[in-house]
KOLLOGU-62847 format. One record per residue (C-alpha): residue number from 1; chain; x, y, z. Coordinates in nm, 3 decimals. Layout:
ATOM pos unit      c1      c2      c3
ATOM NUM    A       X       Y       Z
...
//
This chain:
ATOM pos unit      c1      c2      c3
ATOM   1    A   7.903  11.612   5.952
ATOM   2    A   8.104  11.765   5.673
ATOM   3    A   7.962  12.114   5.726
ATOM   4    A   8.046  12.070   6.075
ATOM   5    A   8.401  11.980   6.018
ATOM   6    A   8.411  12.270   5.783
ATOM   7    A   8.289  12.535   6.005
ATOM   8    A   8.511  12.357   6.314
ATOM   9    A   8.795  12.643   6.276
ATOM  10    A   8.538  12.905   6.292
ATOM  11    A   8.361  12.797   6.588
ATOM  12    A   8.692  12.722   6.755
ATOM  13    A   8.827  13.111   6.656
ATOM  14    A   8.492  13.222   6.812
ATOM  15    A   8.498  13.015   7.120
ATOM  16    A   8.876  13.142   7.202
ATOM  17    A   8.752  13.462   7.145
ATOM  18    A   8.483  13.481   7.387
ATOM  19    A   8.723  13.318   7.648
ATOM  20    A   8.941  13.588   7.573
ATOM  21    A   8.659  13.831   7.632
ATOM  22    A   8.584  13.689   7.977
ATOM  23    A   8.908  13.720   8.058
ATOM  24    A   8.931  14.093   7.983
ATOM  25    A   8.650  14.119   8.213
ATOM  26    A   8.884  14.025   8.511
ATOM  27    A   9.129  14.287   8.391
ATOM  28    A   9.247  14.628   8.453
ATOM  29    A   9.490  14.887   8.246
ATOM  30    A   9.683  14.929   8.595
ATOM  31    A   9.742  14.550   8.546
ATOM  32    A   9.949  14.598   8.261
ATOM  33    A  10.099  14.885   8.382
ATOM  34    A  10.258  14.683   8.661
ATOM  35    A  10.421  14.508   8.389
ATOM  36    A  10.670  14.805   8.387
ATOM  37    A  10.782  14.682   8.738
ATOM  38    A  10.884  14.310   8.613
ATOM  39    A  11.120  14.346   8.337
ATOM  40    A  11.313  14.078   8.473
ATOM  41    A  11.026  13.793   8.413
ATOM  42    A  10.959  13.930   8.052
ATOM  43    A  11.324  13.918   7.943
ATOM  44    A  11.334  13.577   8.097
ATOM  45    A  11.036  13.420   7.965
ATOM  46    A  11.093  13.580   7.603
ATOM  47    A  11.480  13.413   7.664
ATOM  48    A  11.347  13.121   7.786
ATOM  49    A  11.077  13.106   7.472
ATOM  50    A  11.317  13.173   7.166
ATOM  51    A  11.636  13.008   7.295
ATOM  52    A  11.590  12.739   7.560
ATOM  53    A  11.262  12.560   7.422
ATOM  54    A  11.451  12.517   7.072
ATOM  55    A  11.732  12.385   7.235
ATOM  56    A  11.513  12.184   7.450
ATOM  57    A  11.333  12.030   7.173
ATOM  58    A  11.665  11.953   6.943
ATOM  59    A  11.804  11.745   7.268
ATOM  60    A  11.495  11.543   7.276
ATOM  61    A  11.505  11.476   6.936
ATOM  62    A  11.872  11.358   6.924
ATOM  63    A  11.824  11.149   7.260
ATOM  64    A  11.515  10.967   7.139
ATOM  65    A  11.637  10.941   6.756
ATOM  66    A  11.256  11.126   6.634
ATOM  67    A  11.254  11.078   6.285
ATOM  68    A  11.310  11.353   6.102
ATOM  69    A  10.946  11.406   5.947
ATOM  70    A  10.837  11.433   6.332
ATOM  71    A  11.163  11.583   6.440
ATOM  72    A  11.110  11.874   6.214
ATOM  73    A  10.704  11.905   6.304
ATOM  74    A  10.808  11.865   6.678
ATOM  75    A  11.042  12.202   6.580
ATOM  76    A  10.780  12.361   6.436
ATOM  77    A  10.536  12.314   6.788
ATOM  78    A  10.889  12.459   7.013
ATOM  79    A  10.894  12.747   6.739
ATOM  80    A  10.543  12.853   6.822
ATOM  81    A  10.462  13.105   7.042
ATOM  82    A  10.219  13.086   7.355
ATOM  83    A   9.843  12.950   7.256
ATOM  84    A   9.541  13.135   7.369
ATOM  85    A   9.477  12.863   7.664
ATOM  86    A   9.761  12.932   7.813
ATOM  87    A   9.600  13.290   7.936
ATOM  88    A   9.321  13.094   8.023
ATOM  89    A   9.527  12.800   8.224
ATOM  90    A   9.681  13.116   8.396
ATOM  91    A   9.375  13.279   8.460
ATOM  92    A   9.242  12.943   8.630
ATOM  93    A   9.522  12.888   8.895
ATOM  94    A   9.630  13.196   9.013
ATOM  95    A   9.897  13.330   8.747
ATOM  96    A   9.905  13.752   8.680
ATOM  97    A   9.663  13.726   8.328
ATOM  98    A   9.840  14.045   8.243
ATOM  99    A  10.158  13.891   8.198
ATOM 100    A  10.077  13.629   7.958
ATOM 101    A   9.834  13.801   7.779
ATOM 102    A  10.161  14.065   7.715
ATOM 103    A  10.411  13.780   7.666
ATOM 104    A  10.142  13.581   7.415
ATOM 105    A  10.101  13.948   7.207
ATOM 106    A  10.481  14.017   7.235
ATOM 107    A  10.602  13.653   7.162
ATOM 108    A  10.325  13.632   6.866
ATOM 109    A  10.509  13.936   6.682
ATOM 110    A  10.862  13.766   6.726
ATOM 111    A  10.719  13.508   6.568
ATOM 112    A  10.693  13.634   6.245
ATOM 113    A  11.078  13.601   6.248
ATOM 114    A  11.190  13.327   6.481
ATOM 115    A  10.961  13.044   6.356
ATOM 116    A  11.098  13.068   5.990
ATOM 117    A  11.439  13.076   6.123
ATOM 118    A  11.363  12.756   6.339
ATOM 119    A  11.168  12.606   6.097
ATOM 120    A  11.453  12.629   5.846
ATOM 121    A  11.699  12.509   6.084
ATOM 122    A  11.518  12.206   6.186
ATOM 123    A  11.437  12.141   5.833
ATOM 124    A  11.798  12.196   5.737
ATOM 125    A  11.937  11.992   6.019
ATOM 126    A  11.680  11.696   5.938
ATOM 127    A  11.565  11.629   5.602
ATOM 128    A  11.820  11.888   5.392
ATOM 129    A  11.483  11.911   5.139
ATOM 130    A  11.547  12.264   5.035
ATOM 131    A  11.205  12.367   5.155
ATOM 132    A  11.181  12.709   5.311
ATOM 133    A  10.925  12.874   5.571
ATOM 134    A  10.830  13.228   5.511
ATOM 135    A  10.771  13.424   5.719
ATOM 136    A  10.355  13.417   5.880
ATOM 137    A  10.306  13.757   5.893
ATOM 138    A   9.906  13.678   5.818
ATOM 139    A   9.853  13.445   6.061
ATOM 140    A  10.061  13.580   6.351
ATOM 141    A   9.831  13.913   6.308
ATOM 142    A   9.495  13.707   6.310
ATOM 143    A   9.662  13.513   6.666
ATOM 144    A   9.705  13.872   6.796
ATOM 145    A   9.355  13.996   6.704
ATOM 146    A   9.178  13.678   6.850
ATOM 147    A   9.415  13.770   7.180
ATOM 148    A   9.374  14.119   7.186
ATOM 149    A   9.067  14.226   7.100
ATOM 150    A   8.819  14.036   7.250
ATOM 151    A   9.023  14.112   7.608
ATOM 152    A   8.999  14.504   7.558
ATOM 153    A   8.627  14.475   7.494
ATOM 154    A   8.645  14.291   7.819
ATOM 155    A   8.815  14.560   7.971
ATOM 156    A   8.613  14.838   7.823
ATOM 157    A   8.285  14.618   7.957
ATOM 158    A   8.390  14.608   8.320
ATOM 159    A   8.555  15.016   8.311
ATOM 160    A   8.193  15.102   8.220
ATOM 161    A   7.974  14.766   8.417
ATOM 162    A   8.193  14.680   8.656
ATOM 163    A   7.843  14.489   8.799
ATOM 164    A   7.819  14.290   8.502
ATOM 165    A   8.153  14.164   8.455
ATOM 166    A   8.178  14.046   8.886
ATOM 167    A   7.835  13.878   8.778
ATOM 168    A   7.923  13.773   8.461
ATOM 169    A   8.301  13.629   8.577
ATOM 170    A   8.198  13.273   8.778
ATOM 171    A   7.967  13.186   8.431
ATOM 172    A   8.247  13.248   8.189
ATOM 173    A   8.528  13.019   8.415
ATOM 174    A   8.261  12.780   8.374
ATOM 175    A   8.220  12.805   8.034
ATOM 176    A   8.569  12.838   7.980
ATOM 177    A   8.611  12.484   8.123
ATOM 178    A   8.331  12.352   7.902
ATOM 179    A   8.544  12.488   7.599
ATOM 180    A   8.852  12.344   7.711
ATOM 181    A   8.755  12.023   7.756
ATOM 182    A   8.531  12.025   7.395
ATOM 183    A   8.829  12.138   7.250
ATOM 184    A   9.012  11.825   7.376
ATOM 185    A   8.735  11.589   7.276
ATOM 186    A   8.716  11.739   6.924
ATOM 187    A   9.152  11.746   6.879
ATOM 188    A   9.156  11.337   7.009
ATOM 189    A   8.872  11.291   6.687
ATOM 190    A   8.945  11.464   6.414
ATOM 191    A   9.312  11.328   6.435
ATOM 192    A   9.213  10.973   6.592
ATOM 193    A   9.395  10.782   6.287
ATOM 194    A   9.730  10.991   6.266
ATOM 195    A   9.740  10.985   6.659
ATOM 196    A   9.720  10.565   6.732
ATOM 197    A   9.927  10.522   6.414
ATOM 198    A  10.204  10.761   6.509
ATOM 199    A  10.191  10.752   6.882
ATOM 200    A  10.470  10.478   6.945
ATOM 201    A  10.699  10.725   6.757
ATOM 202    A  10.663  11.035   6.824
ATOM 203    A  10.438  11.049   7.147
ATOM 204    A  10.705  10.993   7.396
ATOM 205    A  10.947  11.277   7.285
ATOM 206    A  10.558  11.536   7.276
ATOM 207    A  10.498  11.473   7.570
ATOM 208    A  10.856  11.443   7.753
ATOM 209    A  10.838  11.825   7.526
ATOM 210    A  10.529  11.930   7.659
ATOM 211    A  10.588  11.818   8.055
ATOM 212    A  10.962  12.001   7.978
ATOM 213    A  10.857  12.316   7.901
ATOM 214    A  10.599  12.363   8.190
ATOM 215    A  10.864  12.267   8.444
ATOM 216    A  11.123  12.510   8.283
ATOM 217    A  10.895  12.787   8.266
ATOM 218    A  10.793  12.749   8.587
ATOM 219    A  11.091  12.641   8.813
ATOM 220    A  11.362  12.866   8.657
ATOM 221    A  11.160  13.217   8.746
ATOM 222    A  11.083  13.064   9.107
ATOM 223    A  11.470  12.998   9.102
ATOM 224    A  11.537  13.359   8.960
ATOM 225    A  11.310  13.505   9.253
ATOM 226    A  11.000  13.583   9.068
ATOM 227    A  10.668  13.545   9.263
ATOM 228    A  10.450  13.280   9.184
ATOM 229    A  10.173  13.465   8.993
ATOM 230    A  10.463  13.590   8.742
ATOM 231    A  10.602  13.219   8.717
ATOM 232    A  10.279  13.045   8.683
ATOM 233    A  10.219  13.287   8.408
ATOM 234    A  10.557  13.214   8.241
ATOM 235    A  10.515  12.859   8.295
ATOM 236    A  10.154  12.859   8.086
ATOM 237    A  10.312  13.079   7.866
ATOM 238    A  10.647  12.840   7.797
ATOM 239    A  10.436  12.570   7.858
ATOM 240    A  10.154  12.589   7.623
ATOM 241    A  10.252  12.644   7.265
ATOM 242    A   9.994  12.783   6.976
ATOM 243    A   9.974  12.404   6.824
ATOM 244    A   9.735  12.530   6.573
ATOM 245    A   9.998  12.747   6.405
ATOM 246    A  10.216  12.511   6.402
ATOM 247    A   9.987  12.268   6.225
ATOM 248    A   9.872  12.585   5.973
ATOM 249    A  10.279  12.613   5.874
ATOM 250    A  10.303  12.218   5.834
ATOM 251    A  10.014  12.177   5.615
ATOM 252    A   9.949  12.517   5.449
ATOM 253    A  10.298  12.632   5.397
ATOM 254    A  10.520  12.291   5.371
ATOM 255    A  10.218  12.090   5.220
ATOM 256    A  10.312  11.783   5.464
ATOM 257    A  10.015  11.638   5.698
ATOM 258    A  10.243  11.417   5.846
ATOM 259    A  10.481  11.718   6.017
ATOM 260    A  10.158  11.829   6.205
ATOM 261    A  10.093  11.508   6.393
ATOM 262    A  10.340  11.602   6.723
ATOM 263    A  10.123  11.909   6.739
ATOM 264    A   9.802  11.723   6.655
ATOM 265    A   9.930  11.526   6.965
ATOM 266    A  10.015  11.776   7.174
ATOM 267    A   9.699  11.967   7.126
ATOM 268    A   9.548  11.646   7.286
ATOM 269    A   9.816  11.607   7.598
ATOM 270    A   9.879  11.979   7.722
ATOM 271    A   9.523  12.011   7.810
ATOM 272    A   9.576  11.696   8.057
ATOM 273    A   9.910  11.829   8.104
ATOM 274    A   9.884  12.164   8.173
ATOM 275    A   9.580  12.077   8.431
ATOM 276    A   9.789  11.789   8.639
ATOM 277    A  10.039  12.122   8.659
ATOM 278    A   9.823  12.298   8.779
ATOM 279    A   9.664  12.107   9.030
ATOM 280    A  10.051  12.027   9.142
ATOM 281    A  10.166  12.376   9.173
ATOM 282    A   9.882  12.450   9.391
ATOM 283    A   9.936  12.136   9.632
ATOM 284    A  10.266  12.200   9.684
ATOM 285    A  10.237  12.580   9.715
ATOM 286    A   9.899  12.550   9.926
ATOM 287    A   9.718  12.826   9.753
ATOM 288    A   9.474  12.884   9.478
ATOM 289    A   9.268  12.566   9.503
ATOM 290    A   8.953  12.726   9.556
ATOM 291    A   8.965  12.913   9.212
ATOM 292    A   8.942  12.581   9.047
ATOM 293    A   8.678  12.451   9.294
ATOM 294    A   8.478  12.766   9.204
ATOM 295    A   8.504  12.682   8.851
ATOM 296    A   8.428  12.340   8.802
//
């Protein structure tokens, strides 16, 4: 069981990585290029990632009176950029892939400056320890590589088999949902004991956080005119933060387990989260449901 536990962040870098490849399989380099036609929806979700989500978080945390270990942890989850489900959440109910794949890539690299400058805010604003966050230049470059290149192999696979990657699309989804809810299994028990004993505290404003940030992301491009591929993207890409770098900077770089419980938590509710929004934005819009049906 220890070896297992040991190897767990490998065979969770690897499993991303293949979902990442079968994602690349659905995707074109004219989808990217129609990027170029949506400026609007990148400025606004990179706006909406680096100033509004902060702002979001510190308002929950002064409303519900998080203490500040949790306060500053639940910083360091708003800091994060986009995790690597959120392309596959997108990909699953009908948001343009492209986009978040190019917001997860572009809001990754910002990262290397805005989470420090967060970080030290919140930590500033909370505790006053003197502790400072460098910045994760490492880290944000190994995010990008398990994004990236796995989905231009993908690409590359169907340019030169476009056979194999129609064939090969229905069996990934599937296996893509077999990952996603593992990876929810194996979150709830490797952090079972900080999760029931911190829940009452913290849980409320995580998941307030979490339910937040999917809403904003996806109501405010609807409201700016975007379409609703581009704004389900944006909404998975607001909505679902990289949890796991956020727990890497509380541990690794601050040396305090108990700042990564809110995203220890939160890796556990945005799956069950992110699917109930989902399964709402396609009831109310009416479209999309039978790319879920398809893949369960």
């Amino acid at each position: 069981m220890t070896d297992f536990i040991t190897l767990l962040p490998t065979l969770l870098i690897a499993a991303l990585a293949l979902i990442m490849f079968g994602l690349g399989l659905s995707l074109t380099v004219g989808d990217f290029r129609r990027l170029l036609g949506h400026p609007k929806a990148v400025v606004l979700a990179l706006a909406l990632q680096a100033l509004a989500l902060p702002a979001l978080c510190y308002g929950l945390i002064v409303l519900l009176d998080v203490p500040p270990v949790f306060a500053i942890g639940l910083m360091l989850l708003a800091a994060s950029p986009g995790g690597v489900s959120a392309n596959l959440f997108s990909h699953l109910f009908g948001g343009n892939v492209a986009m978040n794949i190019s917001l997860t890539a572009i809001n990754t690299l910002l990262s290397i400056v805005t989470l420090p400058l967060i970080a030290n805010f919140a930590i500033a604003s909370f505790s006053q320890s003197g502790q400072v966050v460098p910045m994760q230049t490492a880290k944000v470059m190994e995010v990008i590589g398990i994004v990236l290149v796995p989905v231009a192999i993908g690409m590359a696979v169907k340019r030169v088999a476009p056979g194999f990657a129609a064939r090969t699309d229905k069996p990934m989804k599937i296996f893509s949902m077999t990952v996603l809810a593992a990876l929810a299994l194996i979150a709830f028990a490797k952090e079972w004991d900080a999760l029931t004993g911190s829940f009452a505290t913290v849980g409320l404003a995580v998941v307030l956080f979490n339910a937040a940030s999917l809403g904003l992301g996806y109501y405010v491009p609807r409201i700016a005119g975007l379409d609703k591929p581009n704004a389900v993207a944006i909404g998975y890409e607001i909505g679902i933060h990289n949890s796991t770098l956020a727990i890497f900077v509380a541990v690794s770089v601050l040396g305090d387990f108990q700042l990564m419980v809110p995203a220890a938590i939160y890796s556990i509710s945005m799956y069950v989260l992110a699917t109930a929004f989902g399964v709402l934005v396609l009831r109310r819009h009416g479209a999309g449901v039978k790319v879920v049906v398809a893949s369960s």
